[in-house]
Residue frames as qw, qx, qy, qz and C-alpha x, y, z in Angstrom:
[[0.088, 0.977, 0.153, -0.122, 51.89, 77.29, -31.49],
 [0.691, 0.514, -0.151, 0.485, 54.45, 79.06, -33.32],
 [0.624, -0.556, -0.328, 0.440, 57.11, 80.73, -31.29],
 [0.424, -0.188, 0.277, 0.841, 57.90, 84.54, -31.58],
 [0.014, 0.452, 0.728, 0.515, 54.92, 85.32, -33.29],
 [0.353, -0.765, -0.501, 0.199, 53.09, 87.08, -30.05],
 [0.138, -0.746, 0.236, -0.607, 52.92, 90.87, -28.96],
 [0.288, 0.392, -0.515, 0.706, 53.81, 91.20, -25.32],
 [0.509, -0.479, -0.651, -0.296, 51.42, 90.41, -22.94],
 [0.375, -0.013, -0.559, 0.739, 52.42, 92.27, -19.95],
 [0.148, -0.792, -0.499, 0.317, 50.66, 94.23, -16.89],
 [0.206, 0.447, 0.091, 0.866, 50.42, 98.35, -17.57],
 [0.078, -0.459, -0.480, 0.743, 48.95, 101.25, -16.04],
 [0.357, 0.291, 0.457, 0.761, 46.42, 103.18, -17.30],
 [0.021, -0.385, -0.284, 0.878, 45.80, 107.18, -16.48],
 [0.046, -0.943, -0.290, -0.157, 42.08, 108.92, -17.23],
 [0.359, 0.063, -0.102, 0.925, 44.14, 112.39, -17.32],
 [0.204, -0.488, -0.184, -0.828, 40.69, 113.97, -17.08],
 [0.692, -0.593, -0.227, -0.345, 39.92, 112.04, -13.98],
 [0.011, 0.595, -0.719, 0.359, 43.29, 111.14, -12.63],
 [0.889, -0.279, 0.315, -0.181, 42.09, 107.61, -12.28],
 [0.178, 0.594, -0.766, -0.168, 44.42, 105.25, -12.55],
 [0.880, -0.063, 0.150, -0.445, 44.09, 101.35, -13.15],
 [0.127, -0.466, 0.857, 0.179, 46.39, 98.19, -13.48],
 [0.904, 0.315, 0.248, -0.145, 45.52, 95.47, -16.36],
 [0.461, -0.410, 0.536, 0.577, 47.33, 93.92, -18.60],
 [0.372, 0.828, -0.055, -0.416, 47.98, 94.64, -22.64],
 [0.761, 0.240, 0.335, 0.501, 49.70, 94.33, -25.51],
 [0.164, 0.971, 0.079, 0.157, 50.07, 98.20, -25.92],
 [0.661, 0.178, 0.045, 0.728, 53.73, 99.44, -26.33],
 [0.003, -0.975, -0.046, -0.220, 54.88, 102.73, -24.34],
 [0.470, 0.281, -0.417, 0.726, 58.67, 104.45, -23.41],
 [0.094, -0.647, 0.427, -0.625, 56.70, 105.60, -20.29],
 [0.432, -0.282, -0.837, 0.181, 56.85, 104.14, -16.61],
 [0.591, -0.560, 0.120, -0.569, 54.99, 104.67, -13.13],
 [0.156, 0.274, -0.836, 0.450, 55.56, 103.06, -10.05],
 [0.652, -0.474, -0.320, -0.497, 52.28, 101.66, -8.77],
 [0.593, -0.641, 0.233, -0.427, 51.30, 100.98, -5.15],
 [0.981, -0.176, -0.039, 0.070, 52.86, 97.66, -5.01],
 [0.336, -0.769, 0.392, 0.377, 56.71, 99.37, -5.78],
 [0.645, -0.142, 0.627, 0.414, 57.35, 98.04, -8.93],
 [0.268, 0.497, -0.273, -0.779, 57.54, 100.02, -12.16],
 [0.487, 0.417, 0.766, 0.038, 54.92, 99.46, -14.85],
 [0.277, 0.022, 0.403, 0.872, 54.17, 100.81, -18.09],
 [0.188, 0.468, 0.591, -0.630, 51.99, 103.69, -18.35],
 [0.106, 0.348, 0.560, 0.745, 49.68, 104.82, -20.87],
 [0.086, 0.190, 0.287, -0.935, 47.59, 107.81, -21.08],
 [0.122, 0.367, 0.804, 0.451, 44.16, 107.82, -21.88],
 [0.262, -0.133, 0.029, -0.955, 41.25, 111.04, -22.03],
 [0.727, -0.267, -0.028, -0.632, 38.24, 108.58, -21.20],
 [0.185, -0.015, -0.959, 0.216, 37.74, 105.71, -18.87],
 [0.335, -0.631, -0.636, -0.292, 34.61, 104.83, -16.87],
 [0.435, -0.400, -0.441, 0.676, 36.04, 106.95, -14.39],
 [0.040, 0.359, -0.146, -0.921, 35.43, 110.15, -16.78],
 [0.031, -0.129, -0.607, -0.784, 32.69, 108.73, -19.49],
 [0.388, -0.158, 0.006, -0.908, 29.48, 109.93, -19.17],
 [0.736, -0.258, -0.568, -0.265, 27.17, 106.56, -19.43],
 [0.651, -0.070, -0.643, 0.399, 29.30, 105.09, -16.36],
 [0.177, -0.147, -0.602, 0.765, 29.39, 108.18, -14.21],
 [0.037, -0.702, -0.710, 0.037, 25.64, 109.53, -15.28],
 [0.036, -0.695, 0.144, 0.704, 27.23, 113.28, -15.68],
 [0.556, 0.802, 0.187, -0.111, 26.88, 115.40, -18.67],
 [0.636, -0.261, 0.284, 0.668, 30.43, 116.05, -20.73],
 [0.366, 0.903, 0.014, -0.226, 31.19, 119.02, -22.66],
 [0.726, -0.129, 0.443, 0.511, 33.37, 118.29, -25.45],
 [0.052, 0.660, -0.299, -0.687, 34.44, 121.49, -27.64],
 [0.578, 0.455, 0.538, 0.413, 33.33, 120.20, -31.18],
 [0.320, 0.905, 0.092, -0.266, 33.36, 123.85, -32.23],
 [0.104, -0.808, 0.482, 0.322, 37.06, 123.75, -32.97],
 [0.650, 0.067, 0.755, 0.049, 36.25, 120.16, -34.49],
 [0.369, 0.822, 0.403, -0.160, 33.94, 121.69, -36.83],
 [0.060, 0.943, -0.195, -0.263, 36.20, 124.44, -37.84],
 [0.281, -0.576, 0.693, 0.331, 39.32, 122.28, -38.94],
 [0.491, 0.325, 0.785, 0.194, 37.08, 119.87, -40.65],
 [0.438, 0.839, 0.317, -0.061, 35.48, 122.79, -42.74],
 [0.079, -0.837, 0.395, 0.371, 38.76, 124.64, -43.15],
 [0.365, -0.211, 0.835, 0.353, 40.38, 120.94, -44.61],
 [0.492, 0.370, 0.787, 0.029, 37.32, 120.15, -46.62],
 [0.198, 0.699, -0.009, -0.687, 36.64, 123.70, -47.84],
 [0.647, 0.603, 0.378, 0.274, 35.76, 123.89, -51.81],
 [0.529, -0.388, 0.142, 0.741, 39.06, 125.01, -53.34],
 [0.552, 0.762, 0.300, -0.156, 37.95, 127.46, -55.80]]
């Protein structure tokens, strides 16, 4: 195998901000923040809005997800320019 060639393969952290779970795996994802997890040793975090802690299938709850304001930006960008 060439050398140099690889991303980073390291452990991270990653926050569900909508569930405030948190979870340690590892990644190739690239972030300037840390966290200290439970063990004392600082790890990069990354945020994320869904995990199975927060997506519907996994937890069997309904989610409301504002598409109205979706809707609106997408007609506002697309709009026929006259």
């Amino acid at each position: 195998m060439k050398k140099d060639i690889h991303p980073d393969y390291q452990e991270v952290i990653f926050h569900d901000t909508s569930s405030d779970f948190k979870f340690k795996t590892r990644s190739t994802v690239k972030t300037k923040e840390t966290i200290t997890w439970e063990d004392g040793k600082q790890y990069p975090l990354v945020k994320v809005e869904v995990s199975s802690a927060s997506h519907p299938f996994f937890t069997g709850k309904k989610l409301f997800v504002d598409t109205a304001g979706r809707v609106e930006k997408f007609q506002k960008k697309y709009q026929k320019k006259s």
